[in-house]
N, C-alpha and C positions, 0 to 999 in steps of 0.2 A: 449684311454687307459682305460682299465678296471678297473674296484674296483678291483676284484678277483685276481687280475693279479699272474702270479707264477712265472712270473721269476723276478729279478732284474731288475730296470732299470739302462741303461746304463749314464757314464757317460755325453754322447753326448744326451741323451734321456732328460735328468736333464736342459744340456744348452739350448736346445732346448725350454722344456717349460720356465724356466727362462726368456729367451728373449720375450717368445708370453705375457709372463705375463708385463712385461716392456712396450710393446707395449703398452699393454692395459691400462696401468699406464698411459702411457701419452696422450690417447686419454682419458680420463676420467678427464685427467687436463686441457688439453684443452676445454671440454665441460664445467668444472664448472667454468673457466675464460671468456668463452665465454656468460656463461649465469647470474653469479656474480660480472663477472669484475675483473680488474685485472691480473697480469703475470698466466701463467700456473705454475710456479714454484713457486708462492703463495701457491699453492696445494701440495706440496709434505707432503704425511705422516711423513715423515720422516724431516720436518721441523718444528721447534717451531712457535707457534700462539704466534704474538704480544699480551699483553694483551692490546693496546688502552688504557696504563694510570692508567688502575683500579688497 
């Protein structure tokens, strides 16, 4: 997909990369649970960080 792109993207063009992105999300939480330990779902951005107390 281009920068310059001139037409709209389509609906289906939007879910498309939506899901490549997802993909990528959870191989990326897999790799820092695999390499920090821990659930993959430790890693969701979109989940609050225990503060451990402090």
């Amino acid at each position: 997909m281009a920068r310059d792109q001139t037409t709209p993207m389509t609906d289906e063009d939007i879910e498309t990369l939506r899901e490549g992105i997802e993909e990528i999300r959870q191989e990326v939480r897999e790799d820092l649970a695999a390499d920090f330990g821990g659930d993959p779902e430790d890693y969701r951005a979109d989940k609050p960080i225990p503060d451990g107390g402090e």
